[in-house]
PDB file with SEQRES, HELIX, SHEET and CRYST1 records, atoms N, CA, C and O in Angstrom:
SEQRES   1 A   66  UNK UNK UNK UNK UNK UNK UNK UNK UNK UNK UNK UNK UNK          
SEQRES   2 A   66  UNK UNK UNK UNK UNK UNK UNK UNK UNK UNK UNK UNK UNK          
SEQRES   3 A   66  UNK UNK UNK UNK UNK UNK UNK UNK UNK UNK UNK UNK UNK          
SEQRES   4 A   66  UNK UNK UNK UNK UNK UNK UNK UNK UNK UNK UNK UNK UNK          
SEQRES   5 A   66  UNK UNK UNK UNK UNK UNK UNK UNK UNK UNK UNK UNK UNK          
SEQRES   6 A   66  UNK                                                          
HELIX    1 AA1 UNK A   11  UNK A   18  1                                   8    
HELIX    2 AA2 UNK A   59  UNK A   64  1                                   6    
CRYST1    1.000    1.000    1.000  90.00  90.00  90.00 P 1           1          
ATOM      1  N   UNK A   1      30.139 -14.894  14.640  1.00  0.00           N  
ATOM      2  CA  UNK A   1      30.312 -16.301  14.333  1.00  0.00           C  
ATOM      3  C   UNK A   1      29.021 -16.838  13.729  1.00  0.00           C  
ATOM      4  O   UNK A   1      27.983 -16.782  14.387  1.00  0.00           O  
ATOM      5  N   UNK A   2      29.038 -17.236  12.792  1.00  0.00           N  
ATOM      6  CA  UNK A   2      27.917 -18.069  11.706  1.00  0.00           C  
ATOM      7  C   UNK A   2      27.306 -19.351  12.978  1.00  0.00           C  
ATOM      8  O   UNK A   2      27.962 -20.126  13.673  1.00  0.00           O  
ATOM      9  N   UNK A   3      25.832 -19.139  12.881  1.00  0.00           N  
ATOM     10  CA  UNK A   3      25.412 -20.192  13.883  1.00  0.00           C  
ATOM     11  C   UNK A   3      24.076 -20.785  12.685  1.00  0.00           C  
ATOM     12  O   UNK A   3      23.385 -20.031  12.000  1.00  0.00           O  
ATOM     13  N   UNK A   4      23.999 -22.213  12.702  1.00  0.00           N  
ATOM     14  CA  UNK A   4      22.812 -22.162  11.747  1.00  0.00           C  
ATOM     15  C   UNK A   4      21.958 -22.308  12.574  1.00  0.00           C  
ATOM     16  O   UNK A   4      22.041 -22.725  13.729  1.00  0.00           O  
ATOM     17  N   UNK A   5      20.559 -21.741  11.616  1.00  0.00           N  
ATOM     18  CA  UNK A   5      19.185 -21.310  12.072  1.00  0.00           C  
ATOM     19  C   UNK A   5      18.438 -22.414  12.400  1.00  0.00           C  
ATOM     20  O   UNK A   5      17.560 -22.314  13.257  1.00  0.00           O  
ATOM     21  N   UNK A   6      18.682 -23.558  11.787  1.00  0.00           N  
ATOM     22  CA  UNK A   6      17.790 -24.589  11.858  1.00  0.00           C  
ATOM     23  C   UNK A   6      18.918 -26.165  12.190  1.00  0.00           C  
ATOM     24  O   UNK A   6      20.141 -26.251  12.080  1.00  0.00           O  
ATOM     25  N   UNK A   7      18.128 -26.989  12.515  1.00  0.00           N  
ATOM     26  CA  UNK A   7      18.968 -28.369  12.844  1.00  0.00           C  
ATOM     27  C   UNK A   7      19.116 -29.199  11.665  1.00  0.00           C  
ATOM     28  O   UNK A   7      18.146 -29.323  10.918  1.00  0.00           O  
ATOM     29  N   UNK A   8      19.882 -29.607  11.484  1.00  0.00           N  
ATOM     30  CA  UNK A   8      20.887 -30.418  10.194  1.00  0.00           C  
ATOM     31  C   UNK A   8      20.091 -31.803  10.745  1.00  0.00           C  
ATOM     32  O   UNK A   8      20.276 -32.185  11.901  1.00  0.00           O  
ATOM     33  N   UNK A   9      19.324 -32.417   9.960  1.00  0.00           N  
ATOM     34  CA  UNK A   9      18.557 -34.047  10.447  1.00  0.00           C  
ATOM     35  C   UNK A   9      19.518 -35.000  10.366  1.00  0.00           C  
ATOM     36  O   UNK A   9      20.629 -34.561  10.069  1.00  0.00           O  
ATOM     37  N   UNK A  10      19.424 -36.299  10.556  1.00  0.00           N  
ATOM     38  CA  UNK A  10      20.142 -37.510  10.604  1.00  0.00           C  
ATOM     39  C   UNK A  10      20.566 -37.557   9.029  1.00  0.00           C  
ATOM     40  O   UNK A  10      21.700 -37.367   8.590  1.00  0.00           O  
ATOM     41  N   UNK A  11      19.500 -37.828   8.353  1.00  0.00           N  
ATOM     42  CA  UNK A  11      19.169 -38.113   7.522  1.00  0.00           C  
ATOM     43  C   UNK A  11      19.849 -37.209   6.310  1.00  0.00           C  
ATOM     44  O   UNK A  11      20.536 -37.745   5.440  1.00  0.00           O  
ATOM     45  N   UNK A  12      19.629 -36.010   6.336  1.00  0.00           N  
ATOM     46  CA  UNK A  12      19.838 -35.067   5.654  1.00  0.00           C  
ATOM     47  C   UNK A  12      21.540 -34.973   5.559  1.00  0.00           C  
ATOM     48  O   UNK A  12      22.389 -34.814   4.681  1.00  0.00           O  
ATOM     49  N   UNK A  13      21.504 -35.104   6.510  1.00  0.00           N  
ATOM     50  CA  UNK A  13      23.612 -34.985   7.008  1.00  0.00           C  
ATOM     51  C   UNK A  13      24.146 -36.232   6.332  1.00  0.00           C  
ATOM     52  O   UNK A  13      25.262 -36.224   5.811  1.00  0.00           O  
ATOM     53  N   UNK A  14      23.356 -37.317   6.331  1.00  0.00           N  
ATOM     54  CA  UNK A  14      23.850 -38.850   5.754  1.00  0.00           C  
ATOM     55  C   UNK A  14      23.814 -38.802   4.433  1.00  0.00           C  
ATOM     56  O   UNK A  14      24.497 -39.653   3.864  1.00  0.00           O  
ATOM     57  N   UNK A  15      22.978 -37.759   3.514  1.00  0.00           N  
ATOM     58  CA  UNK A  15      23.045 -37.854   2.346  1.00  0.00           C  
ATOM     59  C   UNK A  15      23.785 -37.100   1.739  1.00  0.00           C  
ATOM     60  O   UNK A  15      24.190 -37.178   0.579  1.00  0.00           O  
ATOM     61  N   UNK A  16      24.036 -36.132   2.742  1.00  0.00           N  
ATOM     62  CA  UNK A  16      25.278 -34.736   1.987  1.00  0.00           C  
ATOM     63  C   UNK A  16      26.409 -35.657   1.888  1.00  0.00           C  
ATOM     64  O   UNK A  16      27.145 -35.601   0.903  1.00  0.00           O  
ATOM     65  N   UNK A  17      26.674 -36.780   3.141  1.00  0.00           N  
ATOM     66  CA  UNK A  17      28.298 -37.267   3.418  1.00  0.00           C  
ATOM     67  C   UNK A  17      27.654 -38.380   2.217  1.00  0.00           C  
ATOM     68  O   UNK A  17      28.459 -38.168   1.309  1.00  0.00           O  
ATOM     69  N   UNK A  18      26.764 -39.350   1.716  1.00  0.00           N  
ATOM     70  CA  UNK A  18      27.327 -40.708   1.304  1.00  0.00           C  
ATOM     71  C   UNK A  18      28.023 -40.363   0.115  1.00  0.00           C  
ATOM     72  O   UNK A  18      28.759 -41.256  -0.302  1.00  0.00           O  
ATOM     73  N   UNK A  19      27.987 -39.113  -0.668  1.00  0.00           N  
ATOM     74  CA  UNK A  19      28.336 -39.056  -1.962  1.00  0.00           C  
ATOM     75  C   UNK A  19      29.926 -38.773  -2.192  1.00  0.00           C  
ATOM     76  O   UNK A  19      30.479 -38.646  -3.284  1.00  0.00           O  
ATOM     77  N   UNK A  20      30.580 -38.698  -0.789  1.00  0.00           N  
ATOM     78  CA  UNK A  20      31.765 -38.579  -0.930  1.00  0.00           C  
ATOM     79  C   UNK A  20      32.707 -39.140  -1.142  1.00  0.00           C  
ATOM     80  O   UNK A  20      33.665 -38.861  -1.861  1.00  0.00           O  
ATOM     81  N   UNK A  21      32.346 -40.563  -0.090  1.00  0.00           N  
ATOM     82  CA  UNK A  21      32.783 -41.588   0.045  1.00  0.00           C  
ATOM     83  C   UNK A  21      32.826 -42.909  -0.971  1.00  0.00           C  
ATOM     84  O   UNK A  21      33.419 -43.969  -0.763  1.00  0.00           O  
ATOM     85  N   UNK A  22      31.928 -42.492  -2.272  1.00  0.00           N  
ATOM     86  CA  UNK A  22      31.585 -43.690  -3.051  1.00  0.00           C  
ATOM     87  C   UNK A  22      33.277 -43.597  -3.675  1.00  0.00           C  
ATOM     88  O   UNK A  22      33.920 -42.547  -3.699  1.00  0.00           O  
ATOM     89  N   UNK A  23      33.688 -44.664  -4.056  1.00  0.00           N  
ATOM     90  CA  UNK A  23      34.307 -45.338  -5.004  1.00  0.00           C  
ATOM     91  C   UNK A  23      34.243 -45.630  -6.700  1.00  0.00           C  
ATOM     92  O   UNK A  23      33.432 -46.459  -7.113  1.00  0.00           O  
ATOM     93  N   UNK A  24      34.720 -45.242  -7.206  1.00  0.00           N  
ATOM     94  CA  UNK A  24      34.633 -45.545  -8.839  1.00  0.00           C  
ATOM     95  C   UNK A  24      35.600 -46.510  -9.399  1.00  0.00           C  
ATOM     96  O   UNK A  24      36.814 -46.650  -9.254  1.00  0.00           O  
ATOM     97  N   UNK A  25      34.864 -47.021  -9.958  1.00  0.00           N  
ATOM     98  CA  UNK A  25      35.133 -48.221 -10.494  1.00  0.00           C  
ATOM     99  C   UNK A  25      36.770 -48.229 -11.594  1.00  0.00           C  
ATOM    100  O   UNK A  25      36.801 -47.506 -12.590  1.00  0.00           O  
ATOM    101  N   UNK A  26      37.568 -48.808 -11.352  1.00  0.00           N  
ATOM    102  CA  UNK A  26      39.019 -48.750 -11.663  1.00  0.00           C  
ATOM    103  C   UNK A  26      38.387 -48.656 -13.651  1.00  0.00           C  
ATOM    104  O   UNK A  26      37.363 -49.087 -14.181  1.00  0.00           O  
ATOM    105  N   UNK A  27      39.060 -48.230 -13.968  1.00  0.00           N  
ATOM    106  CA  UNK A  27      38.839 -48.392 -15.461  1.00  0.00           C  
ATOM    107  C   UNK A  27      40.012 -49.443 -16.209  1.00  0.00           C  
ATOM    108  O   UNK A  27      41.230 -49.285 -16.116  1.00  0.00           O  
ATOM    109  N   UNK A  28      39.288 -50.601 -17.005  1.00  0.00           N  
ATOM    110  CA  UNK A  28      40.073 -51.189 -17.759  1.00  0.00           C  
ATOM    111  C   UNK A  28      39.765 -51.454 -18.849  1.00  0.00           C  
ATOM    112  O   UNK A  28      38.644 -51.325 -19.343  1.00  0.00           O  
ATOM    113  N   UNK A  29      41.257 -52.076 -19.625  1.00  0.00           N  
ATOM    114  CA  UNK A  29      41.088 -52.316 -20.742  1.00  0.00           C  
ATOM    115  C   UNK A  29      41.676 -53.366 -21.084  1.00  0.00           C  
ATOM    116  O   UNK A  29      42.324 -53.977 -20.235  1.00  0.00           O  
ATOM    117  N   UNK A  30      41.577 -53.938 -22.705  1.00  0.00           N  
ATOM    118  CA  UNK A  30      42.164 -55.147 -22.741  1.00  0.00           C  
ATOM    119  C   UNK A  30      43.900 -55.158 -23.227  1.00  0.00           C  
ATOM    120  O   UNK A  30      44.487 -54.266 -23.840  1.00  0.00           O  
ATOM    121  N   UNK A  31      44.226 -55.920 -22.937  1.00  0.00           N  
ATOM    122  CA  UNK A  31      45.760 -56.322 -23.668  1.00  0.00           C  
ATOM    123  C   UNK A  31      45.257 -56.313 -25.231  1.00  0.00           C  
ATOM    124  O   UNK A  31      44.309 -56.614 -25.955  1.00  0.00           O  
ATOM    125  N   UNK A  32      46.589 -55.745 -25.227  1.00  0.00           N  
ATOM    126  CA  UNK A  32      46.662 -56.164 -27.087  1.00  0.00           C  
ATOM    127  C   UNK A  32      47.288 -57.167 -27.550  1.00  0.00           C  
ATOM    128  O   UNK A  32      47.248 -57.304 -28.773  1.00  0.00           O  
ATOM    129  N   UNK A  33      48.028 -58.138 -26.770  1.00  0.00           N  
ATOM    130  CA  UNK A  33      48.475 -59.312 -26.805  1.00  0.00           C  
ATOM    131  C   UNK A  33      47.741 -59.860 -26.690  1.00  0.00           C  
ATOM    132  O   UNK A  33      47.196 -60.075 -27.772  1.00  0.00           O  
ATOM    133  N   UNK A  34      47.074 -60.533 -25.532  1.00  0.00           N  
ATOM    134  CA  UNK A  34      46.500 -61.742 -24.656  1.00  0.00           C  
ATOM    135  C   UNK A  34      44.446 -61.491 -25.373  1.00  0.00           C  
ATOM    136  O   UNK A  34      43.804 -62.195 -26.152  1.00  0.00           O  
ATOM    137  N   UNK A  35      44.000 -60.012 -24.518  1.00  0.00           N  
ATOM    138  CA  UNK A  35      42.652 -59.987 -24.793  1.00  0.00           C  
ATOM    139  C   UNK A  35      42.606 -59.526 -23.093  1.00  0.00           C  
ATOM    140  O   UNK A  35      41.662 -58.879 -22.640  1.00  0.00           O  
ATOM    141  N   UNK A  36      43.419 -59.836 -22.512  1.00  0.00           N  
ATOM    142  CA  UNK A  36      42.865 -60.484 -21.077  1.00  0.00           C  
ATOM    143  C   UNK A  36      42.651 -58.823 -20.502  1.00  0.00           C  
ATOM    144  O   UNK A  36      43.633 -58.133 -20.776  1.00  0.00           O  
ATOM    145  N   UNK A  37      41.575 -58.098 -19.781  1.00  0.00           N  
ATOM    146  CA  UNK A  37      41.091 -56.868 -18.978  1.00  0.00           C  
ATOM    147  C   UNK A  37      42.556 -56.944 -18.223  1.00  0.00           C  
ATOM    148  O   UNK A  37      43.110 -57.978 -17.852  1.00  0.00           O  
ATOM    149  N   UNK A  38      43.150 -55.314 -18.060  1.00  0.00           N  
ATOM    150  CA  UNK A  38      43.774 -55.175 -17.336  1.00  0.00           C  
ATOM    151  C   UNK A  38      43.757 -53.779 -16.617  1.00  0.00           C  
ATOM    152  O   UNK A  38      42.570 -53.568 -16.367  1.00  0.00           O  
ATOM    153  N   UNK A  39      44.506 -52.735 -16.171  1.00  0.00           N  
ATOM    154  CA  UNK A  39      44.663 -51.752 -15.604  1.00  0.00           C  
ATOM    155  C   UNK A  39      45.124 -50.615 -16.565  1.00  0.00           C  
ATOM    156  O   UNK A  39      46.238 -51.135 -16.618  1.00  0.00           O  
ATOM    157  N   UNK A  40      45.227 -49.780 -17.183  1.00  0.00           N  
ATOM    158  CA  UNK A  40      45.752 -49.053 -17.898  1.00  0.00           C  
ATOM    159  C   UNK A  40      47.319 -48.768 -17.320  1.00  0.00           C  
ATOM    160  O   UNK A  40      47.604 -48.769 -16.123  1.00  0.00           O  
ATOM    161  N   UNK A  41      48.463 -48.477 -18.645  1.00  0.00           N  
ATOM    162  CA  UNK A  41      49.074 -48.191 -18.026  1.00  0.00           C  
ATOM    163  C   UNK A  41      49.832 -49.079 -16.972  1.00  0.00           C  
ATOM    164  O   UNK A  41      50.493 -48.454 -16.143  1.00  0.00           O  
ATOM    165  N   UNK A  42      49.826 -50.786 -16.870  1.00  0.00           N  
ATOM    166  CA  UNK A  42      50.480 -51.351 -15.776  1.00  0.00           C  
ATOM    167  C   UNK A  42      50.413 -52.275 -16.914  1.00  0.00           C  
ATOM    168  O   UNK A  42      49.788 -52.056 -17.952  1.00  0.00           O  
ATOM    169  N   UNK A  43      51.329 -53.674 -16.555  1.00  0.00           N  
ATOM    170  CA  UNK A  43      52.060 -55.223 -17.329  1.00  0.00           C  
ATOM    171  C   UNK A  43      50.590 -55.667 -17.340  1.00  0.00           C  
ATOM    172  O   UNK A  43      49.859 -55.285 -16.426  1.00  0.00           O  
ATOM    173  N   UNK A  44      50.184 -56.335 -18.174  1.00  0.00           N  
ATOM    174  CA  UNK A  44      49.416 -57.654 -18.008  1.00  0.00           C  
ATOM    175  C   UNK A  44      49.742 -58.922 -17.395  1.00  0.00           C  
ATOM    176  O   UNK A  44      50.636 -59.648 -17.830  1.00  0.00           O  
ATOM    177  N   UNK A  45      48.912 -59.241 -16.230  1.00  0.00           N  
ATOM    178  CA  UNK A  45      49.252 -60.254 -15.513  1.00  0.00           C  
ATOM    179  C   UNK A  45      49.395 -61.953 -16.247  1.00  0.00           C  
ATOM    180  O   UNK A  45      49.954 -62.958 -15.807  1.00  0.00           O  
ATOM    181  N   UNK A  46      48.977 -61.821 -16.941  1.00  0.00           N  
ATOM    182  CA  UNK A  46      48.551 -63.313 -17.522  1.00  0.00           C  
ATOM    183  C   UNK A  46      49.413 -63.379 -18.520  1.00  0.00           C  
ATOM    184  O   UNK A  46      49.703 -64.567 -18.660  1.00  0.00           O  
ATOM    185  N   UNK A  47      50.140 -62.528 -19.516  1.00  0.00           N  
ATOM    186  CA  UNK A  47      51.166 -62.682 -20.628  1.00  0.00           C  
ATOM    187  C   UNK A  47      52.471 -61.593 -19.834  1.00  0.00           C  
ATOM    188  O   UNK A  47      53.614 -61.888 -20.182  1.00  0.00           O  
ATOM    189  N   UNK A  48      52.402 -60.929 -19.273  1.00  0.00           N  
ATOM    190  CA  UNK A  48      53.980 -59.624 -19.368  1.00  0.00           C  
ATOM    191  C   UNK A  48      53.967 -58.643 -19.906  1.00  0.00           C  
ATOM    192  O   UNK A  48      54.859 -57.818 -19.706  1.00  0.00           O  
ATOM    193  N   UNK A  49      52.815 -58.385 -20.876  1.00  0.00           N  
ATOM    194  CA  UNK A  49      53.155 -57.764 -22.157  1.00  0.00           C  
ATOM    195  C   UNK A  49      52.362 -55.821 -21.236  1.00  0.00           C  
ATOM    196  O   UNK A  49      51.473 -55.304 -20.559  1.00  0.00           O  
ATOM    197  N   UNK A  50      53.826 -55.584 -22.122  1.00  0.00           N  
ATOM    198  CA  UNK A  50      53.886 -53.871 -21.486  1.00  0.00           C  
ATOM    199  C   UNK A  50      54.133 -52.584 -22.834  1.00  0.00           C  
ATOM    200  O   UNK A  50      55.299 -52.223 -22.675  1.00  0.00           O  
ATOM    201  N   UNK A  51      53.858 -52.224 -23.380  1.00  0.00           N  
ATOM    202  CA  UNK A  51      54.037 -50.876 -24.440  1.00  0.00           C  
ATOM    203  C   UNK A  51      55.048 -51.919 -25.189  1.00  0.00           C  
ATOM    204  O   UNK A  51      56.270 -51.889 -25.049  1.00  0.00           O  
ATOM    205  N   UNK A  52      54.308 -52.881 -26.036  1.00  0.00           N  
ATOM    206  CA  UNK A  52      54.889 -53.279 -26.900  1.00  0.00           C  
ATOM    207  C   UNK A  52      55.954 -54.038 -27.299  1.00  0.00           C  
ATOM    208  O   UNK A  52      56.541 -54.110 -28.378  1.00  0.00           O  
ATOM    209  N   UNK A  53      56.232 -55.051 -25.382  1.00  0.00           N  
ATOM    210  CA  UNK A  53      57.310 -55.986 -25.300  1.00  0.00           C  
ATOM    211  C   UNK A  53      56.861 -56.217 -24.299  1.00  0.00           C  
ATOM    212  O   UNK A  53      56.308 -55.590 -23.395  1.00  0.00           O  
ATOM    213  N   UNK A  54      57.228 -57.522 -24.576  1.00  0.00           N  
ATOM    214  CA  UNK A  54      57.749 -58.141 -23.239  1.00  0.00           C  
ATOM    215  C   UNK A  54      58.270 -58.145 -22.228  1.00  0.00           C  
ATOM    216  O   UNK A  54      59.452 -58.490 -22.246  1.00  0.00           O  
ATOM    217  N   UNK A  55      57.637 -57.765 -20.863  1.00  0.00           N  
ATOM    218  CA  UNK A  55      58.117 -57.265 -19.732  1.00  0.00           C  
ATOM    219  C   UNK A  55      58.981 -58.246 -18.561  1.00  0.00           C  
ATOM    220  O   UNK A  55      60.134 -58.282 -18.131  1.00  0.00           O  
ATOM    221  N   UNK A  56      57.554 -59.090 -18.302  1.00  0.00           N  
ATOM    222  CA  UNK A  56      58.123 -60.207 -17.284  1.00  0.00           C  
ATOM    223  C   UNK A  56      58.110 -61.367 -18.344  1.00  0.00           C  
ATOM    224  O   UNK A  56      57.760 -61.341 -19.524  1.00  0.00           O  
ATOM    225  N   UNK A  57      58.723 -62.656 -17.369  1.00  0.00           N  
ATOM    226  CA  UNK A  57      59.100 -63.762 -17.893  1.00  0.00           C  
ATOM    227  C   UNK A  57      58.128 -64.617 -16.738  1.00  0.00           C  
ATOM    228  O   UNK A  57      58.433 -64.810 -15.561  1.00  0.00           O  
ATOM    229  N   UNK A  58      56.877 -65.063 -17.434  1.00  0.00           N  
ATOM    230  CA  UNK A  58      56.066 -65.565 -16.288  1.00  0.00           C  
ATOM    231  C   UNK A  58      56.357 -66.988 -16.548  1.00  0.00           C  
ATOM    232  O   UNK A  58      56.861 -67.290 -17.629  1.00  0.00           O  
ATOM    233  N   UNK A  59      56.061 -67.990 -15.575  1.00  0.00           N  
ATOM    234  CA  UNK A  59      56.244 -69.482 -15.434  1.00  0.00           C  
ATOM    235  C   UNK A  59      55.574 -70.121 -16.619  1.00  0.00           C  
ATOM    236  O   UNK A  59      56.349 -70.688 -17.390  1.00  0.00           O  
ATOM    237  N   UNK A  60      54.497 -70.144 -16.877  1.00  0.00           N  
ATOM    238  CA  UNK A  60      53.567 -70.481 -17.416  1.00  0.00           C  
ATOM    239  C   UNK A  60      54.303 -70.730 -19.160  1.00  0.00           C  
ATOM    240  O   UNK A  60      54.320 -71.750 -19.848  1.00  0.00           O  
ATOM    241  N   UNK A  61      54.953 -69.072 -19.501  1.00  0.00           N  
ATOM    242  CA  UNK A  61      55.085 -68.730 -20.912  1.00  0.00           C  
ATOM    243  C   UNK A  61      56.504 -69.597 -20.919  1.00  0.00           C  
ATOM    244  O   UNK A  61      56.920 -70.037 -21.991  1.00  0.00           O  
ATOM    245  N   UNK A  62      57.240 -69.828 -19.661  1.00  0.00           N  
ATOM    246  CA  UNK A  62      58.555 -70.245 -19.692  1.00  0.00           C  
ATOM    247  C   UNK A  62      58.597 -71.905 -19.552  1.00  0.00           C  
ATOM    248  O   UNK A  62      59.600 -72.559 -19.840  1.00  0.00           O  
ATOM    249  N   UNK A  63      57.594 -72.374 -19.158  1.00  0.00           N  
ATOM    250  CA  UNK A  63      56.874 -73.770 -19.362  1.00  0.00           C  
ATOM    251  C   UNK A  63      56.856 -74.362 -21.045  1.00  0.00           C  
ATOM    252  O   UNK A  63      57.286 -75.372 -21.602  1.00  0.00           O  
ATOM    253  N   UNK A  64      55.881 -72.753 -21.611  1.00  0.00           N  
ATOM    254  CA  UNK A  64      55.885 -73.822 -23.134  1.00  0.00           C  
ATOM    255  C   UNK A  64      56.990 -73.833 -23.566  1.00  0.00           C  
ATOM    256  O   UNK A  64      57.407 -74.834 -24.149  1.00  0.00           O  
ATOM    257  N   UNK A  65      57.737 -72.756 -23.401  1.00  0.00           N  
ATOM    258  CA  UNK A  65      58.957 -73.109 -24.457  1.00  0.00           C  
ATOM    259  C   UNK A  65      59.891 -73.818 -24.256  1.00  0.00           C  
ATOM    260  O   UNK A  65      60.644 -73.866 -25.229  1.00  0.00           O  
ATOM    261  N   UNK A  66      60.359 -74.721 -22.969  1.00  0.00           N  
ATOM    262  CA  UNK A  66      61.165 -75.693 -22.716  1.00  0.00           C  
ATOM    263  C   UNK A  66      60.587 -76.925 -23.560  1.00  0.00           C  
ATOM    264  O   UNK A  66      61.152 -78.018 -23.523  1.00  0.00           O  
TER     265      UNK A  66                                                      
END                                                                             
């Protein structure tokens, strides 16, 4: 059975683990409608607009046109 030779520090053990745990940053991009940053791949919240149509029917867009 593998026993190690020497003691693993606080410190040393905290820096092997923090790099695992980090988080990366969501990647976005803009609408090609609006401008507005969104998620790749998902509706734009602020217009609907999805691969080149119109997805949802938000309040806002259904406001101006009455």
């Amino acid at each position: 059975m593998a026993v190690p030779k020497n003691k693993t520090s606080k410190q040393r053990k905290a820096m092997r683990r923090s790099a695992v745990w980090r988080l990366d940053t969501p990647n976005l991009s803009a609408c090609p409608k609006c401008g507005e940053l969104r998620r790749p791949h998902t509706v734009c919240r602020a217009c609907g607009f999805y691969n080149g149509r119109d997805v949802l029917q938000l309040e806002a867009a259904s406001k101006k046109k009455k």
